[in-house]
N, C-alpha and C positions, 0 to 999 in steps of 0.2 A: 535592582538587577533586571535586566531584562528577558522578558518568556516568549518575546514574539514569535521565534521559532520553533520551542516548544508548544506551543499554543497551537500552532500551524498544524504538527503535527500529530497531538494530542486530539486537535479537533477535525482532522483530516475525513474521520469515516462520520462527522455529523453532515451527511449529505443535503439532507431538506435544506439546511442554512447555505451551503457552502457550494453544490452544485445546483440545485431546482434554485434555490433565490438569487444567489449567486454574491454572496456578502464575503468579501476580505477582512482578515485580520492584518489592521494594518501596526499594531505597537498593544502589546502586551508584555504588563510591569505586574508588580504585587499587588493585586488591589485594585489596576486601573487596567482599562482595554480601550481602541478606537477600532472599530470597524466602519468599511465602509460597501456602500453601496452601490455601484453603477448602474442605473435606472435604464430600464428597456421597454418596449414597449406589452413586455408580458405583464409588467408592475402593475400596469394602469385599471383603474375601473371603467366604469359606464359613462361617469360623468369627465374621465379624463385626468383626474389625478390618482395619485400613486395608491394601492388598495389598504386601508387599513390593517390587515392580515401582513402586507410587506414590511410594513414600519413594526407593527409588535413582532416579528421573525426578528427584525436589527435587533430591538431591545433586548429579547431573551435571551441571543446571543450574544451579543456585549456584556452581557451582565454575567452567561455562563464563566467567560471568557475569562473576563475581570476577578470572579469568583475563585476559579481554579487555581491562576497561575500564581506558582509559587506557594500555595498554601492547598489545606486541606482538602478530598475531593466534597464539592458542593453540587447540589441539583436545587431546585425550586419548589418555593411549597407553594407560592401567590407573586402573581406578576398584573399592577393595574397602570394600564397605560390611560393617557390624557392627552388627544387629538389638540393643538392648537390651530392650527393652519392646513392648509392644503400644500401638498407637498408636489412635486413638478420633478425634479432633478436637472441634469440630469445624473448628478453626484447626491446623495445622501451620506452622512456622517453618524455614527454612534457614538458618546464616550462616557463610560461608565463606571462611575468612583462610589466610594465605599462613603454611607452614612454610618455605620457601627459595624465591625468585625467582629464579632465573640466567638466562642470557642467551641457552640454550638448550632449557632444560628447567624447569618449577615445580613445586613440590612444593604441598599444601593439604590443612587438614582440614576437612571440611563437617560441623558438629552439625546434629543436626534433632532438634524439640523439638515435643511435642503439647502443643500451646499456643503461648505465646509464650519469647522465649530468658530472659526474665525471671523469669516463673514458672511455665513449663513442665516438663513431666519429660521429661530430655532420653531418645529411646525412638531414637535412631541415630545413628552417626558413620560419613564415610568419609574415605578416602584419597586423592585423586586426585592423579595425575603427570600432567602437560601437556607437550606440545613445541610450540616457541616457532618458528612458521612464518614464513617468508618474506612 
């Protein structure tokens, strides 16, 4: 089923991600989310690529995103990202699927890819664990 517009909306008043970062949900389903990126020159750091701080904002969003729709409300206990690359854009990609869903806790990997998840190089992965609230 698809939540993409629920999602949109549900996630509308998470401003930090969605207005200051400026990340789109672009496909949200049960379990899985793609958001993306369009890279601007507020991204960037000192040395000229994208800030670490931008890429872990994708991931914990991706993963919220993915977490939510269609099932229980979730938040995050631990999120450990792993830099592989330097990231550029001027597109970034999130897409974040479920390693284990239980009934109280989820497990998830979040890639994120400078570019698209198709021919992008993927430049992060993270980890995220969720607890499955009331």
């Amino acid at each position: 089923m698809d939540y993409t517009e629920w999602a949109r909306d549900f996630f509308k008043d998470d401003r930090f991600a969605t207005e200051v970062t400026g990340i789109r949900i672009d496909e949200a389903r049960e379990g899985y989310a793609r958001c993306t990126l369009q890279v601007s020159e507020r991204h960037f750091g000192a040395l000229g690529i994208v800030m670490g701080g931008a890429l872990f904002t994708l991931a914990d969003f991706a993963f919220a995103v993915a977490a939510n729709a269609g099932q229980q409300h979730t938040v995050s206990m631990n999120i450990s990202i792993n830099y592989l690359s330097p990231a550029h854009g001027p597109l970034l990609t999130a897409i974040a699927t479920p390693v284990k869903s239980g009934r109280r806790t989820c497990t998830y990997i979040v890639e994120i890819f400078d570019g698209d998840e198709l021919s992008g190089t993927k430049c992060a992965f993270a980890t995220a664990i969720g607890h499955r609230v009331d």
